[in-house]
C-alpha positions in Angstrom: 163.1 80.9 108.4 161.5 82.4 111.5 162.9 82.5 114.8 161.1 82.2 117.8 163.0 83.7 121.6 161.3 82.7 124.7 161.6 85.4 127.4 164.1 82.9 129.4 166.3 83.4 126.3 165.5 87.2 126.5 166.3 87.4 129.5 169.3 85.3 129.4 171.1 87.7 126.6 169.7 90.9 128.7 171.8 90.0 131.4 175.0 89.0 129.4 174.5 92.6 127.2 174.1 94.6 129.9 177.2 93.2 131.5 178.8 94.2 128.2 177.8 97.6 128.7 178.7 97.8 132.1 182.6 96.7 130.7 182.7 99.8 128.8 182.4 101.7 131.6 180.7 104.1 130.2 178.8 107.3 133.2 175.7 106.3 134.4 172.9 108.0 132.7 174.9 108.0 129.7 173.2 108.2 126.5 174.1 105.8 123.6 172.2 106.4 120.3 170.1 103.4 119.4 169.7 103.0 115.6 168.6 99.1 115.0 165.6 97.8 112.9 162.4 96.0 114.6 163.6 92.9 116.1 164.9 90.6 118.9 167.8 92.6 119.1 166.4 96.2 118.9 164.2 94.4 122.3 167.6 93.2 124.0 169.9 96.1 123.6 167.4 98.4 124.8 166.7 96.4 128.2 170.1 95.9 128.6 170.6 99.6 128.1 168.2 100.1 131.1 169.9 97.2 133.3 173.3 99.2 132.9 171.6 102.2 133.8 172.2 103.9 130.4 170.0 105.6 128.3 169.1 105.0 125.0 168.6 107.4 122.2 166.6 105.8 119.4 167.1 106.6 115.5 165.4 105.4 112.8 168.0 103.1 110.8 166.3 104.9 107.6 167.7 107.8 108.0 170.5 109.0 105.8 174.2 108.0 108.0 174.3 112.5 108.5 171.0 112.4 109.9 171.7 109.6 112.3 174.8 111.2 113.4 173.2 114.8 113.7 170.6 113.1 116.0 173.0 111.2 117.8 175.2 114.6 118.3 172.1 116.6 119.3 171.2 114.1 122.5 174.9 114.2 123.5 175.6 110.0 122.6 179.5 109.1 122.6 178.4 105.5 121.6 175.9 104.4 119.4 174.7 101.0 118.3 174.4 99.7 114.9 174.7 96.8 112.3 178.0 96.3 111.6 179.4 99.5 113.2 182.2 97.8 115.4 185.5 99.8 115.2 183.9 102.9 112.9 184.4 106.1 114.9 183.2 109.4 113.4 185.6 111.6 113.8 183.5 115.1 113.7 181.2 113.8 116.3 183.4 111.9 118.4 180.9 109.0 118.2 182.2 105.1 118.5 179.5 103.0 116.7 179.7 99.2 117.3 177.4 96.4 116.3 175.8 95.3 119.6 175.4 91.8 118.3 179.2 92.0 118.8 179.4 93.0 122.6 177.6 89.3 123.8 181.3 88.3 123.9 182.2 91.0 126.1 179.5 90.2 128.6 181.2 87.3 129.9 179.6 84.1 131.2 175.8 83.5 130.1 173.5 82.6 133.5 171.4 80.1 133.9 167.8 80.5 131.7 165.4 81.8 134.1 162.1 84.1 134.0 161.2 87.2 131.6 163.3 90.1 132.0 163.8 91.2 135.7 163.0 95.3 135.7 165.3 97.4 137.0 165.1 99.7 140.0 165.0 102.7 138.6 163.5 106.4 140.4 160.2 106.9 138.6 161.1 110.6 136.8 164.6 109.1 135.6 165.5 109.3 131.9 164.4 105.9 130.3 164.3 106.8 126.7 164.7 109.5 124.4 162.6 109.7 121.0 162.0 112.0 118.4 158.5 112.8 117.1 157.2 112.8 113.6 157.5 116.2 113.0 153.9 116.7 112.4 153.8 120.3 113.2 157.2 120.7 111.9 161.2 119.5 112.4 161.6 116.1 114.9 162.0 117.0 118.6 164.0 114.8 121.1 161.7 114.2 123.6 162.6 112.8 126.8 160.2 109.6 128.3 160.6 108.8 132.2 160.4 105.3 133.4 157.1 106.4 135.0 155.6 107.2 132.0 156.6 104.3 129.9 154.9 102.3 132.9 151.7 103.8 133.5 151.4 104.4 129.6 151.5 100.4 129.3 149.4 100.0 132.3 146.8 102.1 131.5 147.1 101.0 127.6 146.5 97.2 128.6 143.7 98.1 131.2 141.7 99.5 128.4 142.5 96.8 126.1 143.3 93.4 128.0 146.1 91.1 126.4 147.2 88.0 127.9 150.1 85.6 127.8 148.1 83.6 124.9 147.9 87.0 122.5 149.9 87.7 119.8 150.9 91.2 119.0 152.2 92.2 115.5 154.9 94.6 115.6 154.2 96.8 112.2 155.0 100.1 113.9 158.7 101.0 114.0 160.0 100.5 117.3 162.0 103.8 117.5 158.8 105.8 118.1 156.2 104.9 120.2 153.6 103.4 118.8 156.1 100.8 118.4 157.8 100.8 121.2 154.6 101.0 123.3 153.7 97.5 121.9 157.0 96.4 123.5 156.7 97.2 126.9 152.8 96.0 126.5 153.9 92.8 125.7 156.2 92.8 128.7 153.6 93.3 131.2 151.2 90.6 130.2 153.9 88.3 128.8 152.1 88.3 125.5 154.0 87.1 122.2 155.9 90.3 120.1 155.6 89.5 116.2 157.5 90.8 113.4 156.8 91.2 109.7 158.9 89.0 107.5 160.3 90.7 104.9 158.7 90.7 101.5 155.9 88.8 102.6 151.9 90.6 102.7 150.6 91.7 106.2 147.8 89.2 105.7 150.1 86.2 105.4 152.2 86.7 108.1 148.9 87.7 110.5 147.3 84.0 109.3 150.5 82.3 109.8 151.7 83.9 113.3 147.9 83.8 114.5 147.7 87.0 115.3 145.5 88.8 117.8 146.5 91.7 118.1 147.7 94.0 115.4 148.9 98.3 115.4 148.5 100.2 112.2 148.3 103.5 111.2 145.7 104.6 108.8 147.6 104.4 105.3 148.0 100.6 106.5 144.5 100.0 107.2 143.6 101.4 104.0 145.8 99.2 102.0 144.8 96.5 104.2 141.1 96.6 103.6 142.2 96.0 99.6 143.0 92.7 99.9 140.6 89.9 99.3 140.8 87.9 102.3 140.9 91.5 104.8 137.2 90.6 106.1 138.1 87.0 107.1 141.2 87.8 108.7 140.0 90.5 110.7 137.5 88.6 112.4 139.7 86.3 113.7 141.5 89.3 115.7 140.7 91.0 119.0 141.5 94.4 118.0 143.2 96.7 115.4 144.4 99.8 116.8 144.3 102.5 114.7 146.4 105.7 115.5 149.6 107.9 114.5 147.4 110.1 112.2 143.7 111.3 111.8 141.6 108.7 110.0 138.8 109.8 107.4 135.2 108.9 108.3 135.2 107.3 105.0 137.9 104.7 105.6 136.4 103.7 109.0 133.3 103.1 107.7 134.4 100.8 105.4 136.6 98.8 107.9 133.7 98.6 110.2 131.4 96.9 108.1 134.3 94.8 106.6 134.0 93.7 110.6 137.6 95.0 111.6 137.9 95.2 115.0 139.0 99.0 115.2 140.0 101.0 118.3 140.8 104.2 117.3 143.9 105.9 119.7 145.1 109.8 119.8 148.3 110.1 121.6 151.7 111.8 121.5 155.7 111.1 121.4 155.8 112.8 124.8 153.5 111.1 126.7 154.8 107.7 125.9 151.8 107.0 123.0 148.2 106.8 123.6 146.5 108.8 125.7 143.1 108.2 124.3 141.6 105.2 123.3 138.4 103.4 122.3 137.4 101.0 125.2 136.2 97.3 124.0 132.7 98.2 124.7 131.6 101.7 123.3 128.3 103.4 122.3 127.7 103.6 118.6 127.8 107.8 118.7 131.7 107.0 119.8 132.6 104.7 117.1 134.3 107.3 115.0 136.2 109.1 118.2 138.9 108.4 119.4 137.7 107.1 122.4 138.0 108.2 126.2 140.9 109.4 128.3 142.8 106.2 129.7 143.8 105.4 133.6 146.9 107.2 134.5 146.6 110.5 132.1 145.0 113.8 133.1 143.4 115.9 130.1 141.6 119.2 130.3 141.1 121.9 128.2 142.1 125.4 129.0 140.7 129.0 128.4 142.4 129.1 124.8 140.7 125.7 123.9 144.4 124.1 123.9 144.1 120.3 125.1 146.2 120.0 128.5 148.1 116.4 128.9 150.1 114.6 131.3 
């Protein structure tokens, strides 16, 4: 059955997580390896990561358990967060994993309900996140996000494309790179609505039943999206599909468009907190198939070599 949090519940188990954290006593700007699928609790341990001024490391839960650990290892984690990990230390690594659905009881006395989750003070260039990249042009590197960029990526990402406290975003993207995680802290700003996909159940069912407005894919999605028979009805009941992680062919956006899909097409990058170009709502027809135009908050020029300069 689904389960729906309200961000005075968020907020709520934030507070008593990060009070958990804050009992283990663990250095500030320690950094605790955060290997949890999409969810409520993926959202809640990672705030409350912030809110104890730790810093969390995020794995994909898909990995193989050496992977995770060789990750984990690299970034320097003594604690990591898992399902069902309470009590399991590896001994090679020195790492304690615990299941942070078990630390609420640590946390002590739950306050009072109140608004969405309070941000921290935090200085802008401090560590808020570390993430490793696809390996596109080769092995995953850990690459380190600031809380300024994870701020101005969401402001500029939502100035660009509006969503309000009535929108719906679905969560298809894995939270533990950016395209996922961007959707999070989007979401957080506006106070829009975070869904997830419910397991063994079509993306077209769960976008009809959550009323979805918003939706992230990446292009082998879209593809096997635009297969099913009801794609063109559903998608013109959303605001906008961003497309990104990967080059799309001309071929496939062609076919979406006249399918009337919504489709703003994104380029960005692990290290600059996701997109850093996007479609705007309202584009000529000679930019449909770009990737749109530099957002607010990013610098882009090219240099003398042709390379593509970003911050």
């Amino acid at each position: 059955a689904r389960r729906t949090t309200t961000y005075a519940v968020l907020e709520n188990r934030v507070t008593v997580l990060a009070q958990a954290f804050a009992s283990l006593k663990l250095p500030a700007e320690s950094r605790v390896a955060l290997c949890l699928p999409n969810g409520v609790l993926f959202i809640t341990a990672f705030l409350a990561l912030h809110r104890a001024k730790l810093v969390p490391v995020l794995i994909s839960p898909k990995l193989p358990p050496a992977a995770v650990v060789a990750q984990a290892k690299f970034c320097g984690c003594r604690l990591g967060l898992s399902p069902g990990g309470v009590g399991k230390k590896d001994k090679a690594s020195g790492l304690n994993w615990v299941d942070p659905g078990e630390l609420f009881a640590l946390g002590g006395e739950a306050p009072a309900p109140g608004g969405p989750p309070r941000p921290a003070k935090f200085p802008g260039e401090a560590h808020a996140a570390i993430l490793f990249t696809s390996g596109s042009s080769g092995a995953p590197k850990a690459a380190v996000l600031s809380h300024r960029a994870l701020y101005y990526n969401a402001r500029g990402a939502n100035q660009n494309l509006p969503v309000g406290s009535k929108d719906v975003w679905f969560a298809a993207l894995p939270m533990w790179h950016v395209g996922g995680l961007g959707i999070v802290f989007r979401c957080l700003m506006s106070g829009a609505t975070i869904a997830f996909p419910t397991p063994d159940t079509g993306l077209e069912s769960d976008l009809d039943e959550l009323q979805v407005t918003h939706v992230s894919v990446v292009p082998t999605q879209l593809r096997r999206w635009l297969g099913s028979p009801g794609a063109a009805a559903l998608a013109a009941r959303l605001k906008a599909v961003l497309v990104g992680g990967a080059p799309a062919s001309p071929d496939l956006l062609k076919v979406a468009f006249a399918a009337g899909f919504p489709l703003r097409l994104s380029y960005g990058m692990t290290e600059t907190a996701s997109q850093i170009a996007t479609t705007p709502t309202y584009f000529p027809e000679d930019e449909r198939f770009s990737c749109g135009r530099v957002l607010p908050s990013r610098e882009l020029r090219v240099d003398e070599q042709g390379q593509f300069l970003v911050r």
